[in-house]
C-alpha positions in Angstrom: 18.6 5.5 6.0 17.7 6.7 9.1 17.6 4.3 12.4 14.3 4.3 14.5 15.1 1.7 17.2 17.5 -1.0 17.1 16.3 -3.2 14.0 13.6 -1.0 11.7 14.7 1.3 9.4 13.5 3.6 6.6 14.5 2.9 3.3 15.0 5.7 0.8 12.6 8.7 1.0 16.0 10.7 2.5 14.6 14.0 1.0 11.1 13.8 2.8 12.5 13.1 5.9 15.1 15.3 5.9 12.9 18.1 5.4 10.5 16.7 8.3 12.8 16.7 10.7 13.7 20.4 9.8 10.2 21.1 10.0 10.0 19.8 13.5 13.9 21.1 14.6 12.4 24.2 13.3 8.9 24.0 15.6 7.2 23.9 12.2 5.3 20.6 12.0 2.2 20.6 11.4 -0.2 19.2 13.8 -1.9 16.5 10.7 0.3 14.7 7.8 -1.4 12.4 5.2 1.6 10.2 4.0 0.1 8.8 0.6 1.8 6.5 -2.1 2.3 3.1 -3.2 1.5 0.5 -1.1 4.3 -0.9 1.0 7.4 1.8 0.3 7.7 2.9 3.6 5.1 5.4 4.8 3.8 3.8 7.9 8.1 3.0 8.8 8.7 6.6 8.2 5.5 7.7 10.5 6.9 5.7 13.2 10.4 7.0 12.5 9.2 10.9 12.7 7.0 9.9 15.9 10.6 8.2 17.4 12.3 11.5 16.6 9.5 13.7 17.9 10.2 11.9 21.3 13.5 11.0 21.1 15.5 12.7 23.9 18.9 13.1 21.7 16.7 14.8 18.5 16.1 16.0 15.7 17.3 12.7 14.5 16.5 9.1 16.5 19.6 8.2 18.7 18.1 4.2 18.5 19.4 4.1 22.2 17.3 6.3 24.6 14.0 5.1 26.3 11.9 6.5 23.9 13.6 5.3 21.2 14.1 1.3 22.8 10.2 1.7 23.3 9.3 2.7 20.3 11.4 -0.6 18.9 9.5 -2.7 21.1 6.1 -1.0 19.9 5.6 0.2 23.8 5.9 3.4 23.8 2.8 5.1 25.9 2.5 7.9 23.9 2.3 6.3 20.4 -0.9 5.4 19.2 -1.9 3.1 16.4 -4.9 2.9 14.9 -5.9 0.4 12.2 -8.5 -1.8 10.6 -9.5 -4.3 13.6 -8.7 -8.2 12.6 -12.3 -9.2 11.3 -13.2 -6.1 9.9 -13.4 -4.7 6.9 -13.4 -0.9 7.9 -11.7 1.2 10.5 -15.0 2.4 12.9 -16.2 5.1 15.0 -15.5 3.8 18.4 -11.8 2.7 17.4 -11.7 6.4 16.2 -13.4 7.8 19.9 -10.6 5.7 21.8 -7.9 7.1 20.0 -9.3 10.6 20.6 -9.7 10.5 24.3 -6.2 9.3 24.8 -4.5 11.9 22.2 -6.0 14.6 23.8 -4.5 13.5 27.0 -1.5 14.7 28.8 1.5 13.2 27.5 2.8 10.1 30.1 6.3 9.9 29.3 7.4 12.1 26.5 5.8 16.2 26.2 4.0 15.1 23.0 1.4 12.2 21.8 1.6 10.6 18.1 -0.8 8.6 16.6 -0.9 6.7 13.4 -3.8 6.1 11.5 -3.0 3.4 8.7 -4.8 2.9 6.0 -7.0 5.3 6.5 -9.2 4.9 3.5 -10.8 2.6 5.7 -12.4 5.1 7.8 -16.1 5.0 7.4 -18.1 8.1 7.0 -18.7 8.2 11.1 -15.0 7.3 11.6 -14.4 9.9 9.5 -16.3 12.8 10.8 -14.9 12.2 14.4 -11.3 12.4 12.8 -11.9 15.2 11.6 -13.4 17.0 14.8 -10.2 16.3 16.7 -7.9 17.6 13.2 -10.3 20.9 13.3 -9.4 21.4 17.2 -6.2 19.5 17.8 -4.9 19.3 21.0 -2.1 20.9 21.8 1.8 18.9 21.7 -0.2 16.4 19.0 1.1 15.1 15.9 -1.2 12.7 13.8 -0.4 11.0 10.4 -2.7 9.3 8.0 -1.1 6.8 5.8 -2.8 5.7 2.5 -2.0 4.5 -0.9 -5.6 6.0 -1.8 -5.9 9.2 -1.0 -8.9 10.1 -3.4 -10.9 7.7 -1.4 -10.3 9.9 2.0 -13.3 12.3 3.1 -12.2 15.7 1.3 -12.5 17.8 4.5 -10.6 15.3 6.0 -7.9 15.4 3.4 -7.8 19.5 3.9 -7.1 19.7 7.4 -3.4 17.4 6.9 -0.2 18.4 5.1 0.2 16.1 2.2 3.5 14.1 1.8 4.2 11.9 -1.5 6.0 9.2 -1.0 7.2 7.6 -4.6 8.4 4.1 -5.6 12.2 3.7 -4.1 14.7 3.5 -6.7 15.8 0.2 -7.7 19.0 1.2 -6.3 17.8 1.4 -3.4 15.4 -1.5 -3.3 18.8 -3.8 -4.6 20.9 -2.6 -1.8 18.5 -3.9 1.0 17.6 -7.2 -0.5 21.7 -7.9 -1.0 21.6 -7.2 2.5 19.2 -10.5 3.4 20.7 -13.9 4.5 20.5 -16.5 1.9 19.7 -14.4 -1.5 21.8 -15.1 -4.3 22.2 -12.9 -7.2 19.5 -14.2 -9.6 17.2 -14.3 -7.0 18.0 -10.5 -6.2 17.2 -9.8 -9.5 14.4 -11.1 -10.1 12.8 -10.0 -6.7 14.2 -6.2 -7.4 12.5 -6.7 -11.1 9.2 -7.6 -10.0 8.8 -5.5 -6.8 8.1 -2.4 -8.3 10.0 -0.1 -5.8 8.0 -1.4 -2.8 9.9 -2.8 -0.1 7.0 -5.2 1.7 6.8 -6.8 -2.4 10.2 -7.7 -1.7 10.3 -9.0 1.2 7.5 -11.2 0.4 8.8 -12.1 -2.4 11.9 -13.5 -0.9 9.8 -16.6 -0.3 10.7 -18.4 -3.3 7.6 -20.2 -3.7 5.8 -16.8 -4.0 8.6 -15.5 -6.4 7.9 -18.9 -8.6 3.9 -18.3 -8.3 4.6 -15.0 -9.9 6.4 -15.6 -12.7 4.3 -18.2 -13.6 1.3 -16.2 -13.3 2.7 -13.1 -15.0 3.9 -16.0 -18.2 0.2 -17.7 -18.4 -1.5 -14.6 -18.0 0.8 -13.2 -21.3 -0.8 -15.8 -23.3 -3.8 -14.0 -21.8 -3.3 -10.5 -23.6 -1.7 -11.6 -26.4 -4.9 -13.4 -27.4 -2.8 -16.6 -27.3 -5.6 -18.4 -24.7 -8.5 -20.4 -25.9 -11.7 -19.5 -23.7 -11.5 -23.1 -22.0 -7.8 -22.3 -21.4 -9.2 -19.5 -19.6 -11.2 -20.9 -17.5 -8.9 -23.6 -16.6 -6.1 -20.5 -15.7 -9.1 -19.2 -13.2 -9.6 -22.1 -11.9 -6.2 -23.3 -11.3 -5.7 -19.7 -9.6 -8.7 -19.8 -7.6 -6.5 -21.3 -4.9 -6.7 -18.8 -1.7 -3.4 -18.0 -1.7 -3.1 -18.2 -5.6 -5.5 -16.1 -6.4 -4.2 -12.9 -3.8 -1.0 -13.1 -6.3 -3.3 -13.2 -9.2 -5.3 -10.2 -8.6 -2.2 -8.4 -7.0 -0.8 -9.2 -10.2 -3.7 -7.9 -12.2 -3.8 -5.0 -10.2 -0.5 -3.6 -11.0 -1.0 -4.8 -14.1 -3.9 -2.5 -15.3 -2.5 0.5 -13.1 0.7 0.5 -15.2 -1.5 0.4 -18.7 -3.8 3.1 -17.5 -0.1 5.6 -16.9 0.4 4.0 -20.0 -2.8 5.0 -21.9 -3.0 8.4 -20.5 0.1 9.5 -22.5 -1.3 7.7 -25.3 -3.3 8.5 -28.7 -6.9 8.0 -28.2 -6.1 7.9 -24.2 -9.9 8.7 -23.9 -11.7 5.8 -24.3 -8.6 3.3 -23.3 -8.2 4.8 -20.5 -12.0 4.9 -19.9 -12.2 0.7 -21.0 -9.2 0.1 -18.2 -10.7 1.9 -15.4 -13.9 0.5 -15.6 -12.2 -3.3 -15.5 -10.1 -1.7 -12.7 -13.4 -0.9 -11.1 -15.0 -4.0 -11.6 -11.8 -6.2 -10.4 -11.8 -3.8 -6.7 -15.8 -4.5 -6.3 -15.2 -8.3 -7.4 -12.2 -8.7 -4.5 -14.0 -6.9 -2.1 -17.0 -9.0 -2.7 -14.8 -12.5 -2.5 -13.7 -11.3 1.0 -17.2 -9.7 2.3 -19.6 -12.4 1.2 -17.4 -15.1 -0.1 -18.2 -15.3 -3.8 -16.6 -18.4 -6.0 -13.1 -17.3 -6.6 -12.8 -18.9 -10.0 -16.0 -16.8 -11.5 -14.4 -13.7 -10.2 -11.2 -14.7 -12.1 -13.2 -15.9 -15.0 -14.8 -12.6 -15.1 -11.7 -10.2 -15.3 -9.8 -12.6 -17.5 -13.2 -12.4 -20.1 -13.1 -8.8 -19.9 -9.8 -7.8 -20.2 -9.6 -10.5 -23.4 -12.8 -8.3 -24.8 -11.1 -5.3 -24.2 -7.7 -6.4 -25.8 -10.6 -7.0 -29.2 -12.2 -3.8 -29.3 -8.2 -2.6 -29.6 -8.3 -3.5 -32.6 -5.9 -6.8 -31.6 -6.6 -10.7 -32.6 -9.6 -12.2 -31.3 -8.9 -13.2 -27.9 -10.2 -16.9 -28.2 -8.1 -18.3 -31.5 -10.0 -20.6 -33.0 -9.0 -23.6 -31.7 -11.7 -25.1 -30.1 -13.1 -24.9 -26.5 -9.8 -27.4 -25.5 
């Protein structure tokens, strides 16, 4: 691990960083980064943590105890700047874009380079965008800028082209066991469970340290078995969507159904006849992201959005050649 500060720290990825901070001991950074992977592994923490070194007056590697270092702890730091999607919106704009600009290209106020952070930047809209990528084409000098994502595909291309990519991978449940021993209070079959269903993703755990989200999971993941395995009579499925149509049930259920269909699409893709699976899976996929976005956007009925994805993943599960998805017992 590798101490930014006096409390955060990033967890696995020792190879990437390593080699970062011989990139910039070396005066080879580059003046763009797109840090892409799964969501919540680390890539934001270890943007902050190369920004910390970059300034830190005992580098390559952050001493924790310098002023640069205490500031960037306290999230204070002058020369740091973060740029997100604002609290009410729903994409990161131009004019958040513009501000961040103007003061990169600024001389430095306490440190002989300026940082920023752009997180999640598949957020960007197409204006945001294009005035990102004027400053990436013509950088100013001392400047280091990192886009985080865990959907890179979804970035403007050009954008994309002007930044060195970085991978960051799902830590090792080695890894992800070693920090959650590490938290107050967690006993051993909790640990488990939490390093099980985490999925090499550090904020996952974390959250998931609340045991009443633990508990909503696996009951989730156990109803939504019966689901697949064509166990569920079609009024049983609508009574599982409407008993997750709850607000904060139904962000664990279509988190759940998320990773869900992402692991059977790695799945499929290996698989005989990976074609048209894979095909079936991505369009459900497709249709659970425009259903989510819609619940949040325009507020449609949880439960039908639910009822939807739960209908067509059953009819999917059918034309696999599996048991019909509503046994016939009835609509109770």
């Amino acid at each position: 691990m590798i101490a930014f500060g006096a409390t955060e720290r990033v967890i696995g990825h020792g190879a990437i960083l390593s080699r970062l901070l011989a990139e910039m001991a070396a005066s080879r950074l580059a003046h763009a980064y797109l840090f892409h992977g799964p969501v919540g592994v680390g890539k934001a923490t270890a943007a902050r943590a190369l920004a910390t070194a970059l300034f830190c007056e005992g580098n390559p590697e952050p001493c924790g105890k310098c002023p640069h270092c205490v500031k960037m702890d306290a999230g204070v730091h002058a020369d740091f700047l973060y740029l997100g999607m604002a609290e009410g919106k729903t994409r990161i704009v131009v004019d958040q874009v513009r501000e961040v600009a103007r003061s990169i290209s600024l001389t430095p106020l306490e440190s002989k380079w300026r940082a920023a952070l752009v997180d999640d930047a598949h957020l960007l809209n197409e204006q945001a965008a294009n005035a990102l990528l004027k400053t990436l084409e013509e950088p100013p000098p001392n400047t280091l800028l990192i886009l985080v994502t865990d959907r890179p595909g979804a970035i403007m291309p050009t954008l994309r082209s002007r930044c060195r990519a970085v991978r960051f991978s799902p830590l090792a449940d080695s890894e992800l066991a070693a920090w959650v021993a590490r938290q107050p209070g967690v006993t051993r079959e909790v640990a488990v469970e939490v390093v099980k269903r985490a999925m090499g993703s550090v904020r996952r755990a974390a959250a998931l340290l609340d045991e009443e989200l633990l508990a909503r999971e696996m009951r989730f993941q156990e109803e939504f078995g019966r689901v697949i395995s064509g166990e569920t009579t079609l009024a049983g499925l609508c009574a599982l969507a409407e008993y997750w149509s709850d607000r904060e049930r139904f962000v664990t259920a279509t988190t759940l159904l998320g990773t869900w269909m992402e692991e059977r699409i790695r799945s499929a893709v290996t698989g005989m006849g990976a074609g048209r699976e894979v095909g079936a899976l991505l369009e459900i996929k497709n249709l659970a992201e425009t259903l989510v976005r819609q619940v949040h956007r325009f507020n449609v009925n949880r439960q039908l959005v639910l009822e939807a994805l739960f209908i067509q993943i059953a009819k999917g599960r059918n034309r696999e050649g599996g048991n019909s998805p509503f046994p016939n017992k009835g609509r109770g």
